[in-house]
Backbone as XML, in Angstrom:
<?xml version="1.0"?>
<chain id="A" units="angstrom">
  <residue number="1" name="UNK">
    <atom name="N" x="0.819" y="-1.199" z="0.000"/>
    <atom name="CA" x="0.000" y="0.000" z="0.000"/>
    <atom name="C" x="0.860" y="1.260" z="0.000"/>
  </residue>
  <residue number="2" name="UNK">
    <atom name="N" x="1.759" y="1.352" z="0.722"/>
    <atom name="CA" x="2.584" y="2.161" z="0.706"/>
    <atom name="C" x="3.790" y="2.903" z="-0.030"/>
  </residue>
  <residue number="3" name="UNK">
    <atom name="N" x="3.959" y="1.486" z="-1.301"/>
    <atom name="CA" x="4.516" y="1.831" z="-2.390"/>
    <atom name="C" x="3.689" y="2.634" z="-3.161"/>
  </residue>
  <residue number="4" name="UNK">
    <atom name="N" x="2.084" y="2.071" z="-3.367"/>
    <atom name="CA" x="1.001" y="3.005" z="-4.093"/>
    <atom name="C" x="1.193" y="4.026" z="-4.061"/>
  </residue>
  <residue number="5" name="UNK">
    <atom name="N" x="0.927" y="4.516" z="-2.918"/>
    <atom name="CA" x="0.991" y="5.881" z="-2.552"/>
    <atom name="C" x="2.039" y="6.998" z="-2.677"/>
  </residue>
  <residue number="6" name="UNK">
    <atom name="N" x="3.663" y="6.020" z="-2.384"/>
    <atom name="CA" x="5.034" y="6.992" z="-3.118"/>
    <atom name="C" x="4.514" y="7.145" z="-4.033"/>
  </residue>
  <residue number="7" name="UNK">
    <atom name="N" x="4.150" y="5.602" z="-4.793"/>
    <atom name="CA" x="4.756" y="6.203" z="-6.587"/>
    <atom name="C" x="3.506" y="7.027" z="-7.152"/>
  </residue>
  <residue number="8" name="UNK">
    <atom name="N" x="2.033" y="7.150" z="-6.609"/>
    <atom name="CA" x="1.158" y="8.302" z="-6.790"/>
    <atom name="C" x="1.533" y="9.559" z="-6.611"/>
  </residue>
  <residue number="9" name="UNK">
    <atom name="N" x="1.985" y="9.539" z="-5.324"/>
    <atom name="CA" x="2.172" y="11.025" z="-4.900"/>
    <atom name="C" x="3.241" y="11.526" z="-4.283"/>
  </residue>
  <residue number="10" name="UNK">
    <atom name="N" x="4.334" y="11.367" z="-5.376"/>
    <atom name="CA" x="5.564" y="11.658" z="-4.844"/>
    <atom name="C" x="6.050" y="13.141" z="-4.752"/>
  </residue>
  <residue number="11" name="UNK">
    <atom name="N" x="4.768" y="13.867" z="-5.419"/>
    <atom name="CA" x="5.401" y="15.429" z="-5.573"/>
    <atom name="C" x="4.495" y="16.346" z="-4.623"/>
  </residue>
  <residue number="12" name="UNK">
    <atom name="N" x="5.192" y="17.189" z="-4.306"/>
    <atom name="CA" x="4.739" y="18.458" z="-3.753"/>
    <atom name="C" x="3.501" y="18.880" z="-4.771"/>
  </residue>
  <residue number="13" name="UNK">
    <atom name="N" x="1.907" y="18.855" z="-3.461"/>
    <atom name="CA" x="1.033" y="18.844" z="-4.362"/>
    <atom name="C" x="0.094" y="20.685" z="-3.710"/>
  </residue>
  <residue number="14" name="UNK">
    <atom name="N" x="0.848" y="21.264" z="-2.984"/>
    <atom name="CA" x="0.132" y="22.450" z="-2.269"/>
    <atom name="C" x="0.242" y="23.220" z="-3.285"/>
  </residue>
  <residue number="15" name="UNK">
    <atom name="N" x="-1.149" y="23.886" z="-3.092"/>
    <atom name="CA" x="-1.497" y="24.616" z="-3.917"/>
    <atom name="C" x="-1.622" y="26.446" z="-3.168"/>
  </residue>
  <residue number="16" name="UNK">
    <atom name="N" x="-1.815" y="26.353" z="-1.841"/>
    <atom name="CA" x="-1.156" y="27.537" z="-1.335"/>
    <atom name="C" x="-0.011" y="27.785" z="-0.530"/>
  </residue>
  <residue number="17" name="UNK">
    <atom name="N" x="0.588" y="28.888" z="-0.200"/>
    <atom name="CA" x="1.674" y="28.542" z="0.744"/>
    <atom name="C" x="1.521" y="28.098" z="2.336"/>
  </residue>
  <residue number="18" name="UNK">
    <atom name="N" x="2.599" y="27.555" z="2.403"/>
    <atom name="CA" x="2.378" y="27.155" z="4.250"/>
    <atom name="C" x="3.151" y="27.388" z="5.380"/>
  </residue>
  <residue number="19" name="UNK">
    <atom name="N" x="2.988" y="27.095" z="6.364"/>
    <atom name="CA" x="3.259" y="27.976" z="7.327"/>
    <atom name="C" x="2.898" y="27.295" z="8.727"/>
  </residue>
  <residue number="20" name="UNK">
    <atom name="N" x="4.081" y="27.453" z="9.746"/>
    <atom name="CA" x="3.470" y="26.789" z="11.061"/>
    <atom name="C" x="2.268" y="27.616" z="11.530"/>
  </residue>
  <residue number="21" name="UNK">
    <atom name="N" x="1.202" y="26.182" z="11.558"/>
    <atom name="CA" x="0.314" y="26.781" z="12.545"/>
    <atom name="C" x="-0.196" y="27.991" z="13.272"/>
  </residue>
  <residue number="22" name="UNK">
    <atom name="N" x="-1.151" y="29.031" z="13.372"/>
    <atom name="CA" x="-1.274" y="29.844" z="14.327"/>
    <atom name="C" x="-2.577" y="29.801" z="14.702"/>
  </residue>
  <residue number="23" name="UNK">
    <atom name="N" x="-3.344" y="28.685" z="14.414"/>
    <atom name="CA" x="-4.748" y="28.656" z="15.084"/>
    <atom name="C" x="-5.060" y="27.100" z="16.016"/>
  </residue>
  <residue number="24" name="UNK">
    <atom name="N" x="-4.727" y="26.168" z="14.951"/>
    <atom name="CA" x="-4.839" y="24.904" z="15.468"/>
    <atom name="C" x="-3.429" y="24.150" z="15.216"/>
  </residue>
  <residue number="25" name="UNK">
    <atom name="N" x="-3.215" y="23.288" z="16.345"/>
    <atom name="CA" x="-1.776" y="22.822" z="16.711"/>
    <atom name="C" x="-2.359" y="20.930" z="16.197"/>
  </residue>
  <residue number="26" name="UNK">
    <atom name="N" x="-3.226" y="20.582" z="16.731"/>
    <atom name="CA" x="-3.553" y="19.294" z="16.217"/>
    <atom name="C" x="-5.042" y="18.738" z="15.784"/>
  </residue>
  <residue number="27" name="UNK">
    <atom name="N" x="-4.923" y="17.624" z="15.104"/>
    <atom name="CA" x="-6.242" y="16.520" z="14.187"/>
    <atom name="C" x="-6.400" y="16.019" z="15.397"/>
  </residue>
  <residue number="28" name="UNK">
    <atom name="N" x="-7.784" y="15.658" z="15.097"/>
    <atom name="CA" x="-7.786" y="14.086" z="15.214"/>
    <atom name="C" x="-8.863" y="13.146" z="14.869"/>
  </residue>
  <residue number="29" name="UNK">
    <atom name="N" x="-8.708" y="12.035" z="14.454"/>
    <atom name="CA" x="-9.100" y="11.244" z="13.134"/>
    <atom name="C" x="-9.933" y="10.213" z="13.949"/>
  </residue>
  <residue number="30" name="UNK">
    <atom name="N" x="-11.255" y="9.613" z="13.642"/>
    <atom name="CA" x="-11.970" y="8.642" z="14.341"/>
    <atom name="C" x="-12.637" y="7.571" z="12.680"/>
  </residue>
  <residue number="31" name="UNK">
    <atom name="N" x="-11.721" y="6.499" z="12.200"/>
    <atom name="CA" x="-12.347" y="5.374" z="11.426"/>
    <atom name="C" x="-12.463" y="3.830" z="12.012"/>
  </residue>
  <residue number="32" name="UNK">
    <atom name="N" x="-13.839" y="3.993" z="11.247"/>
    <atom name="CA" x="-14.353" y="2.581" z="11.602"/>
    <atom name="C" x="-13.447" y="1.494" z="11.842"/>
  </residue>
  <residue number="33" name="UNK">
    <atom name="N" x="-13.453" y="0.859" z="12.949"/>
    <atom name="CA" x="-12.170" y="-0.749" z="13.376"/>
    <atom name="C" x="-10.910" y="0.151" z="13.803"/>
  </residue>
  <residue number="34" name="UNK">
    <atom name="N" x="-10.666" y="1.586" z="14.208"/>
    <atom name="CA" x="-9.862" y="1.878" z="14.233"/>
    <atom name="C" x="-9.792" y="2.771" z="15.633"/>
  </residue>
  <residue number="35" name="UNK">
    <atom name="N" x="-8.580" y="2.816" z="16.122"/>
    <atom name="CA" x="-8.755" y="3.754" z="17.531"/>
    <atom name="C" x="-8.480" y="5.082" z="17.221"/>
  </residue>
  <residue number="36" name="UNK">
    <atom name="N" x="-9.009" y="6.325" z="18.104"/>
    <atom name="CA" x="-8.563" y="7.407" z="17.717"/>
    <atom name="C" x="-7.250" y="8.191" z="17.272"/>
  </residue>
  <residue number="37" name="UNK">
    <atom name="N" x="-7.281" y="8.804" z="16.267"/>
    <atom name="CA" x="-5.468" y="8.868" z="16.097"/>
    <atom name="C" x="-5.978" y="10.299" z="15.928"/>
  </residue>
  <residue number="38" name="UNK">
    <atom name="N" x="-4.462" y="10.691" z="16.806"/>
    <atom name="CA" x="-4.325" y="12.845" z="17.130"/>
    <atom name="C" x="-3.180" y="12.646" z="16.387"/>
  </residue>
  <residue number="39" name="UNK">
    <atom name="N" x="-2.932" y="13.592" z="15.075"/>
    <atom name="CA" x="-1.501" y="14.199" z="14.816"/>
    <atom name="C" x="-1.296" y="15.973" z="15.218"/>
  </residue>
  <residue number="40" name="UNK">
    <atom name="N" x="-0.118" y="16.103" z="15.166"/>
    <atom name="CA" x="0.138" y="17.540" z="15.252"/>
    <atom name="C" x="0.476" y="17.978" z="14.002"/>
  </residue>
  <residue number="41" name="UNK">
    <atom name="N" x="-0.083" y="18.800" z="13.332"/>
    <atom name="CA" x="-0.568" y="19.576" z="12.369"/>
    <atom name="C" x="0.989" y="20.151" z="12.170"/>
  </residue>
  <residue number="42" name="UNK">
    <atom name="N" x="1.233" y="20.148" z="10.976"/>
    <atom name="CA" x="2.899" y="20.487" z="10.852"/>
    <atom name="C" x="2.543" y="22.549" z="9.994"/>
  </residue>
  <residue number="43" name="UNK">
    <atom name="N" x="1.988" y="22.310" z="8.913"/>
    <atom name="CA" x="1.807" y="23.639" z="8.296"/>
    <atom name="C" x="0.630" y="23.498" z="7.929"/>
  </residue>
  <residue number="44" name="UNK">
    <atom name="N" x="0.048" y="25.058" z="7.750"/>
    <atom name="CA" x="-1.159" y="25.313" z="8.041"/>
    <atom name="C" x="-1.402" y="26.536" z="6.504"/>
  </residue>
  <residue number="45" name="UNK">
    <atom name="N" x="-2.423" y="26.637" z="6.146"/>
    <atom name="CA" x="-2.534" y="27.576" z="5.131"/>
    <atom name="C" x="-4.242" y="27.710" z="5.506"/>
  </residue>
  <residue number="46" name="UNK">
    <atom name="N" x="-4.587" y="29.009" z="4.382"/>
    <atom name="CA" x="-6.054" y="29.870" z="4.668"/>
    <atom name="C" x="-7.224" y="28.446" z="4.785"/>
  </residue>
  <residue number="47" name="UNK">
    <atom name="N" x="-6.840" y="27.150" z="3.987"/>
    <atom name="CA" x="-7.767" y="26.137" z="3.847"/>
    <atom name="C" x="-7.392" y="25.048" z="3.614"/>
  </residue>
  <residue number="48" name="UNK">
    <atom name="N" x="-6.203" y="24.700" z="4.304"/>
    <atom name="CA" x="-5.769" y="23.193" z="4.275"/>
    <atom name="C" x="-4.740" y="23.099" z="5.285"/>
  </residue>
  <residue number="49" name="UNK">
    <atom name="N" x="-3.977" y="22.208" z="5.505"/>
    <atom name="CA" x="-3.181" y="21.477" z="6.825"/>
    <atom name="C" x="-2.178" y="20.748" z="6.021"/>
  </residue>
  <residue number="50" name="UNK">
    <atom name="N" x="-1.371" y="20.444" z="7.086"/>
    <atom name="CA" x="-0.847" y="19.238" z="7.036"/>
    <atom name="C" x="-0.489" y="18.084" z="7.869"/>
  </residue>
  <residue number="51" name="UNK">
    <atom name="N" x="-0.354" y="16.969" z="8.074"/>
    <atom name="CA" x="0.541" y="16.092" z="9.254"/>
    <atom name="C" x="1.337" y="15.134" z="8.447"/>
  </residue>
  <residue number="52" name="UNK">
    <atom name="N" x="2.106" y="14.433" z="9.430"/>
    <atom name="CA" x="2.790" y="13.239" z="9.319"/>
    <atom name="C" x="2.305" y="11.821" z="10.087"/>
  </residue>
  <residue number="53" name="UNK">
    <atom name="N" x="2.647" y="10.940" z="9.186"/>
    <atom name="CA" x="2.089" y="9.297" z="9.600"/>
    <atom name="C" x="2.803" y="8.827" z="8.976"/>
  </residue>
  <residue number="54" name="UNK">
    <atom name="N" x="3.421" y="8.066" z="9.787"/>
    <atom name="CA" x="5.066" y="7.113" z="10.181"/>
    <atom name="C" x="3.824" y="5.867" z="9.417"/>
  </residue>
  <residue number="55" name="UNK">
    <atom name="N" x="5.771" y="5.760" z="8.132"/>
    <atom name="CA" x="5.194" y="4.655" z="7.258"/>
    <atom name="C" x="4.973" y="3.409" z="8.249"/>
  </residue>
  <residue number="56" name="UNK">
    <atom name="N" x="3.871" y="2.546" z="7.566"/>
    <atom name="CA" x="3.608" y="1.346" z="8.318"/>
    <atom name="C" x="2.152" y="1.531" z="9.216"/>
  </residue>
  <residue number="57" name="UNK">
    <atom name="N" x="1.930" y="2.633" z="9.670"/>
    <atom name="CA" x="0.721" y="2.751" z="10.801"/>
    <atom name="C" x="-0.371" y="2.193" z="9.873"/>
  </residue>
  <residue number="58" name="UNK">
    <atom name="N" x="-0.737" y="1.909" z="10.628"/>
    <atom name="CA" x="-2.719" y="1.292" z="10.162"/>
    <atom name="C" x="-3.633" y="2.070" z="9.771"/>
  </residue>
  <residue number="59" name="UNK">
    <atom name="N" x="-3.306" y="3.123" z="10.192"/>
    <atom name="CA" x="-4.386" y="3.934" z="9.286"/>
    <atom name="C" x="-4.128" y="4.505" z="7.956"/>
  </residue>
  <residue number="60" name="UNK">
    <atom name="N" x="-2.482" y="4.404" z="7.484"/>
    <atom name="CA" x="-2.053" y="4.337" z="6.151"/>
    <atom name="C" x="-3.109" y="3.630" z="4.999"/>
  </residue>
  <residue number="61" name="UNK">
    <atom name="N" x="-3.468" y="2.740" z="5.593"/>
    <atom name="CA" x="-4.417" y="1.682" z="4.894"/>
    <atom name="C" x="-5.971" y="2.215" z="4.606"/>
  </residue>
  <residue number="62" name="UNK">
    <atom name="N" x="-6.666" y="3.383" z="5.128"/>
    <atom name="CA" x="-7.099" y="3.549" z="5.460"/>
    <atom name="C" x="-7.593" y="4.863" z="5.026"/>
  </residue>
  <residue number="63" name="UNK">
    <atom name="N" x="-6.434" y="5.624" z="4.035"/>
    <atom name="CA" x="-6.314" y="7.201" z="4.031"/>
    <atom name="C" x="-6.205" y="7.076" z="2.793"/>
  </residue>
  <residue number="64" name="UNK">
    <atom name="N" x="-7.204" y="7.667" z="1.864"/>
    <atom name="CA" x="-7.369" y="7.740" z="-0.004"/>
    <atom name="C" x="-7.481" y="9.157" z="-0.130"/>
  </residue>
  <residue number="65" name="UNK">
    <atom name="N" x="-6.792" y="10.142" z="-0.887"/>
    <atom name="CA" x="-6.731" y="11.174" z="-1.690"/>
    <atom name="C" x="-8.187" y="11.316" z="-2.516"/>
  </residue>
  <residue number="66" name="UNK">
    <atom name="N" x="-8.965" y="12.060" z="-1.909"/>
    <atom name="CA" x="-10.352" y="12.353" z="-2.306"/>
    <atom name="C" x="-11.077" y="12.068" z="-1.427"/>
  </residue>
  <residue number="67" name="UNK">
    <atom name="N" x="-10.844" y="11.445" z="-0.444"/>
    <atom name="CA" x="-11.545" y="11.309" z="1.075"/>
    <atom name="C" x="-12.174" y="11.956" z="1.609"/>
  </residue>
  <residue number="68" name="UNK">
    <atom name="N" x="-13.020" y="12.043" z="1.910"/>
    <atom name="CA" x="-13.930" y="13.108" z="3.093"/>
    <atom name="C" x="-14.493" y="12.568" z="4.172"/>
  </residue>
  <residue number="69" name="UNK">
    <atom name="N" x="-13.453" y="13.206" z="5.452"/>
    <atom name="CA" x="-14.169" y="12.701" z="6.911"/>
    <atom name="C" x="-14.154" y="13.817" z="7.431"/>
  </residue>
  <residue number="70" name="UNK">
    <atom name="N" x="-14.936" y="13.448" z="8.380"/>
    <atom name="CA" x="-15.097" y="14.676" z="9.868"/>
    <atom name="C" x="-13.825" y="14.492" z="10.596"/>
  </residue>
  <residue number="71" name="UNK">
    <atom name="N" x="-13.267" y="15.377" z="10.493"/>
    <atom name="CA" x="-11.710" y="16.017" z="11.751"/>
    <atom name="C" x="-12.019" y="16.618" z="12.659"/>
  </residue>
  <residue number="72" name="UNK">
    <atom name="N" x="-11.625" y="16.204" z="13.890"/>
    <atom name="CA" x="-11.383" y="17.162" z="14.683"/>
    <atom name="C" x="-10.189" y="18.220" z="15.246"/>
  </residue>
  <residue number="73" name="UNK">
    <atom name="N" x="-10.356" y="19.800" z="14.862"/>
    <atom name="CA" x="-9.440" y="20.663" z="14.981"/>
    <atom name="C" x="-8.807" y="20.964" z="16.843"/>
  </residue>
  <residue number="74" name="UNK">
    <atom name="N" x="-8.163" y="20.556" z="17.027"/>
    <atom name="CA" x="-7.909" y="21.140" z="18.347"/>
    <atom name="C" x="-6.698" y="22.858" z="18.369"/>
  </residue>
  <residue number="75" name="UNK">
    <atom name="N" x="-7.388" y="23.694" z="19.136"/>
    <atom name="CA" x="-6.945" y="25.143" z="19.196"/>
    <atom name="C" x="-5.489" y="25.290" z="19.514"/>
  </residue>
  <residue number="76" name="UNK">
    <atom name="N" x="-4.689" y="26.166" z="19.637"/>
    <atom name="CA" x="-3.808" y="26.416" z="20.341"/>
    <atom name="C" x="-3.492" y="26.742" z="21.743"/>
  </residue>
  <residue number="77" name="UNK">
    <atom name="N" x="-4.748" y="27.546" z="22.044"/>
    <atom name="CA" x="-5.526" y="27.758" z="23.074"/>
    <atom name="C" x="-5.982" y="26.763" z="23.387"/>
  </residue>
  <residue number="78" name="UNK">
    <atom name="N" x="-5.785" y="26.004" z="24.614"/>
    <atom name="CA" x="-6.406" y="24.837" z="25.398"/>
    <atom name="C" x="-8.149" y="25.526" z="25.609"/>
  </residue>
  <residue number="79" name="UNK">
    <atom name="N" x="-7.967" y="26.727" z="25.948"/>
    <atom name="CA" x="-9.569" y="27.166" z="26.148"/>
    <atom name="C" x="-10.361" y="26.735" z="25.508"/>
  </residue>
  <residue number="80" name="UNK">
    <atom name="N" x="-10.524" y="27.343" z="24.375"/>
    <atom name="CA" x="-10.926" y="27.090" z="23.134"/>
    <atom name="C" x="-11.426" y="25.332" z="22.935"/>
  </residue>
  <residue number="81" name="UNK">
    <atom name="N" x="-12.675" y="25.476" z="22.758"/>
    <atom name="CA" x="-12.962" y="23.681" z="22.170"/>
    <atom name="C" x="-12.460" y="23.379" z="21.162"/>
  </residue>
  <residue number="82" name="UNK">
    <atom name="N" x="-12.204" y="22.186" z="20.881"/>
    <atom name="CA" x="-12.226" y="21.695" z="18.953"/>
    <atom name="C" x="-13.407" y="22.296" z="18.556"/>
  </residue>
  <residue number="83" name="UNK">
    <atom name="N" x="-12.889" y="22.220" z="17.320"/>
    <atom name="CA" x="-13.299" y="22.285" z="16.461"/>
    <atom name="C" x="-13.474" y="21.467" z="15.102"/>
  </residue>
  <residue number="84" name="UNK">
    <atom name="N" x="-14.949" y="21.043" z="14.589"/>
    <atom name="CA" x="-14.929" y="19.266" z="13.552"/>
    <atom name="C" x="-15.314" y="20.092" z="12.381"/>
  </residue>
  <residue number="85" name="UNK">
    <atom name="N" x="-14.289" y="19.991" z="11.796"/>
    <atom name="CA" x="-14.490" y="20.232" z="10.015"/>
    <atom name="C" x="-14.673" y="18.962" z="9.141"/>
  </residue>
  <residue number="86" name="UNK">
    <atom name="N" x="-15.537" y="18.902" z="7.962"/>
    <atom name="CA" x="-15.254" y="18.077" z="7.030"/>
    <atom name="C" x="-14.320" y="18.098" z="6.153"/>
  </residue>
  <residue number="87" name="UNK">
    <atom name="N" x="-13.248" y="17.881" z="5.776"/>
    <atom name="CA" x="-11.963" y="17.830" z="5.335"/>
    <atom name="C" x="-11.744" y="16.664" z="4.389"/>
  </residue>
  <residue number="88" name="UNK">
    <atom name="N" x="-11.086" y="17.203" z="3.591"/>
    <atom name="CA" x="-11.035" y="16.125" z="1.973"/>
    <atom name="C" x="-9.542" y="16.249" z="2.157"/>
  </residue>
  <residue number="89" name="UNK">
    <atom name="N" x="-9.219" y="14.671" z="2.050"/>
    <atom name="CA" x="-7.648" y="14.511" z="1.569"/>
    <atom name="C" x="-7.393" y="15.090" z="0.622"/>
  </residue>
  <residue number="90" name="UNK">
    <atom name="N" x="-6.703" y="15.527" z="-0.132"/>
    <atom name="CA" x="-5.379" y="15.961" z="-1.087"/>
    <atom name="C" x="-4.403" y="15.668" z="-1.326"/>
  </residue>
  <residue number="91" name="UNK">
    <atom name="N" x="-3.984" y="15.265" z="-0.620"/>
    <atom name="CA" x="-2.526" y="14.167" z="-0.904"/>
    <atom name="C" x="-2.000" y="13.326" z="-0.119"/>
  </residue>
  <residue number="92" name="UNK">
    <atom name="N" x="-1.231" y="12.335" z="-0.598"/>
    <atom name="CA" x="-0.631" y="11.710" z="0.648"/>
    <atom name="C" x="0.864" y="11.567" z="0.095"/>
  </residue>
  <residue number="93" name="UNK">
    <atom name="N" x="1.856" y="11.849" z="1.017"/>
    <atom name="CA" x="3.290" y="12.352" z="-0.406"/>
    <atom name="C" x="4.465" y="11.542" z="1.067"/>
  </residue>
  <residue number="94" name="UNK">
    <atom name="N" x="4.997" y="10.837" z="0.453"/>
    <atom name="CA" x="6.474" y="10.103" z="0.942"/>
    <atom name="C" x="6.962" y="11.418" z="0.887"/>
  </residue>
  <residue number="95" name="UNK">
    <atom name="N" x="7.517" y="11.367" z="2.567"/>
    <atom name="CA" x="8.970" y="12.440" z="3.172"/>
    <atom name="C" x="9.872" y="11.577" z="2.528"/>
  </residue>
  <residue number="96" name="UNK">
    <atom name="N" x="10.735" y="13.299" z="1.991"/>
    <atom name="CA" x="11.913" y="12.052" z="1.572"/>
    <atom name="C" x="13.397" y="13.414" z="2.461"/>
  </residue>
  <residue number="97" name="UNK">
    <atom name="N" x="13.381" y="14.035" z="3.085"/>
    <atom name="CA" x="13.708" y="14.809" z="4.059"/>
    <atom name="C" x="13.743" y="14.891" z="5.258"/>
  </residue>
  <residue number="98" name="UNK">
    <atom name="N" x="14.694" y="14.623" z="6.471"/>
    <atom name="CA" x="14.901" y="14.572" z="7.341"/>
    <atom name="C" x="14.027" y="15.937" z="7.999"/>
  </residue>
  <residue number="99" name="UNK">
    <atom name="N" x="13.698" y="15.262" z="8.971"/>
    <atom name="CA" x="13.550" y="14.055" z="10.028"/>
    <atom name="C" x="12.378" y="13.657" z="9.865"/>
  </residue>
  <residue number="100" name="UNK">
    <atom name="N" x="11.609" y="13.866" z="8.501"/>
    <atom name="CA" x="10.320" y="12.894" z="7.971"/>
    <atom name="C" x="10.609" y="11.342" z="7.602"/>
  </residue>
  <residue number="101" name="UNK">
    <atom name="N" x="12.214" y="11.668" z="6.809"/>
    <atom name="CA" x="12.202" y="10.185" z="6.682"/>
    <atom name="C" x="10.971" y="8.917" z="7.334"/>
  </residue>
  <residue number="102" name="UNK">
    <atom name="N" x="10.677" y="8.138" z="6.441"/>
    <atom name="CA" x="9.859" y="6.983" z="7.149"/>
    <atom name="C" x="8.692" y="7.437" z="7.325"/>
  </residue>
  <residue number="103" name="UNK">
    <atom name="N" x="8.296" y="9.231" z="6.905"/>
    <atom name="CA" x="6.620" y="8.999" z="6.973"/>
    <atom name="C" x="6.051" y="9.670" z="5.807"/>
  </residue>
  <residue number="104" name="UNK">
    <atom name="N" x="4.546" y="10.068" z="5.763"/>
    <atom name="CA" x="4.162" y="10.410" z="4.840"/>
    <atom name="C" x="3.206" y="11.641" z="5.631"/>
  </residue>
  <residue number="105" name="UNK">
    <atom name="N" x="3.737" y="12.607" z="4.516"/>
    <atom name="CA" x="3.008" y="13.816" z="4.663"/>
    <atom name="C" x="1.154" y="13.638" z="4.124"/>
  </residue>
  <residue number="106" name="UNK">
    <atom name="N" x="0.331" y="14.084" z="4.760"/>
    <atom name="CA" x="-0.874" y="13.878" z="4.535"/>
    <atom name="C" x="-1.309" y="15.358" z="4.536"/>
  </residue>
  <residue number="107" name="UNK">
    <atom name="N" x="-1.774" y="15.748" z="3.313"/>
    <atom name="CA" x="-2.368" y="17.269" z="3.503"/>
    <atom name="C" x="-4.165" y="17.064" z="3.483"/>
  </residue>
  <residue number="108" name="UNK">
    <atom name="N" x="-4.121" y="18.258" z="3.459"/>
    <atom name="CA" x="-5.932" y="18.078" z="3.773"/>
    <atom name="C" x="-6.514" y="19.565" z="3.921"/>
  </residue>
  <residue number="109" name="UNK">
    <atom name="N" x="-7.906" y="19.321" z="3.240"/>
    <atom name="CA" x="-8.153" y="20.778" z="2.801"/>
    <atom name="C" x="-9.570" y="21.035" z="3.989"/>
  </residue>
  <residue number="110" name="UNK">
    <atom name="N" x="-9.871" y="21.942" z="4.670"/>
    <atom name="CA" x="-10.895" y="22.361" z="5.206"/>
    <atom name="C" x="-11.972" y="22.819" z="4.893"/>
  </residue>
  <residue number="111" name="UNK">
    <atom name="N" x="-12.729" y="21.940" z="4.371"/>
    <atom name="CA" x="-14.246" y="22.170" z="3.792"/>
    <atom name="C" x="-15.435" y="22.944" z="4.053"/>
  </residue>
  <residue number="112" name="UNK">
    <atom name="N" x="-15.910" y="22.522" z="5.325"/>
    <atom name="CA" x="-16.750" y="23.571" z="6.328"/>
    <atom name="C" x="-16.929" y="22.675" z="7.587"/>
  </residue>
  <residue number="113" name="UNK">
    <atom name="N" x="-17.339" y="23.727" z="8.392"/>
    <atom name="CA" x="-16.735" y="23.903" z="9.552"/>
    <atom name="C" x="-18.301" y="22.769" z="10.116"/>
  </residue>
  <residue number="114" name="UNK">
    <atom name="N" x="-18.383" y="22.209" z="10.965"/>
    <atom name="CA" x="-19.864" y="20.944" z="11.449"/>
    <atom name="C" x="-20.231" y="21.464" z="12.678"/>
  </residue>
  <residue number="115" name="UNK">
    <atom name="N" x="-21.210" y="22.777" z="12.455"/>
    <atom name="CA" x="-22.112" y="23.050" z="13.471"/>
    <atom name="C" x="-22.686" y="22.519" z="14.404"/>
  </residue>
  <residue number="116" name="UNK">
    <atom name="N" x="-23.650" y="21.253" z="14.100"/>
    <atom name="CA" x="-24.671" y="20.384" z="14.562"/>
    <atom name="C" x="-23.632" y="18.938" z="14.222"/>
  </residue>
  <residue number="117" name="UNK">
    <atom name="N" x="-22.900" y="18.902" z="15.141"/>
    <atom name="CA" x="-22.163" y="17.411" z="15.088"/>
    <atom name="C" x="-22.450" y="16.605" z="16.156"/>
  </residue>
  <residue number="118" name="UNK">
    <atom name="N" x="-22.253" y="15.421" z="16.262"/>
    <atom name="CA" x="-22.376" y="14.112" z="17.379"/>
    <atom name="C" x="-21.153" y="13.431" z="17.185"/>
  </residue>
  <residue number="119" name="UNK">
    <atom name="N" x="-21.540" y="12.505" z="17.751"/>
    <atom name="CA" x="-19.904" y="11.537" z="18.326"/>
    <atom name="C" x="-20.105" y="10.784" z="17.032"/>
  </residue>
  <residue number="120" name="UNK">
    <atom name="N" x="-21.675" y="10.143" z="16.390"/>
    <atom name="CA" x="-22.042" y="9.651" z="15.644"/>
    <atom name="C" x="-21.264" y="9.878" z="14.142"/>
  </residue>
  <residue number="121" name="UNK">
    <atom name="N" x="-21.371" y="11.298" z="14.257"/>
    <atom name="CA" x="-20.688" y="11.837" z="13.021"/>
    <atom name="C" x="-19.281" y="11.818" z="12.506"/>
  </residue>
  <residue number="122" name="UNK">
    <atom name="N" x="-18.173" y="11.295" z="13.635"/>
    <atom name="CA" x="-17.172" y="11.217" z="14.010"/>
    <atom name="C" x="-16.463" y="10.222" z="13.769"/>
  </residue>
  <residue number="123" name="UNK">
    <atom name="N" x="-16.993" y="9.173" z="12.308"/>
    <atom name="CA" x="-16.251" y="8.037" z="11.898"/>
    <atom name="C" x="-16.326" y="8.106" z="10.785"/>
  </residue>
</chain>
């Protein structure tokens, strides 16, 4: 699976510029058979993200370019609640740059924001 995905998406696929974070510091991801997974959000732009997932994890298996799930945004501000956007993959791109080595960059675009959400909604 993981070869798929190098040899798909081996290139730099952002389409705006990026930038650490200044609103939300981390995801986090809830699929079916799967336990919750939090990444920390590496760069951030007006409508998309990014993280890393260390080749091999299980949810590699799991993550298709055109995807749409409910995320949850967590703030920088601990105050601040999450926040659950619907979010469409965009890429999934082999680090080939230290200290990514061994994972894969996963970008992801921020769709709109889930007013009226449940836990239900959250897989």
């Amino acid at each position: 699976m993981t070869e798929e995905i190098s040899a798909k998406y081996s290139s730099d696929r952002r389409s705006e510029p990026r930038e650490p974070s200044n609103k939300f510091h981390s995801v986090e991801m809830k699929l079916a058979s799967l336990p919750i997974y939090l990444f920390k959000l590496k760069e951030v732009s007006a409508n998309g993200a990014c993280f890393m997932v260390k080749e091999g994890s299980a949810i590699l298996k799991h993550l298709q370019v055109g995807q749409i799930l409910n995320m949850r945004y967590h703030a920088d501000d601990e105050k601040d609640p999450p926040e659950v956007f619907k979010s469409e993959i965009m890429h999934i791109t082999k680090a080939l740059e230290n200290p990514y080595i061994g994972h894969f960059a996963v970008g992801i675009k921020l769709l709109e924001k889930q007013t009226h959400f449940s836990q239900d909604d959250f897989e």
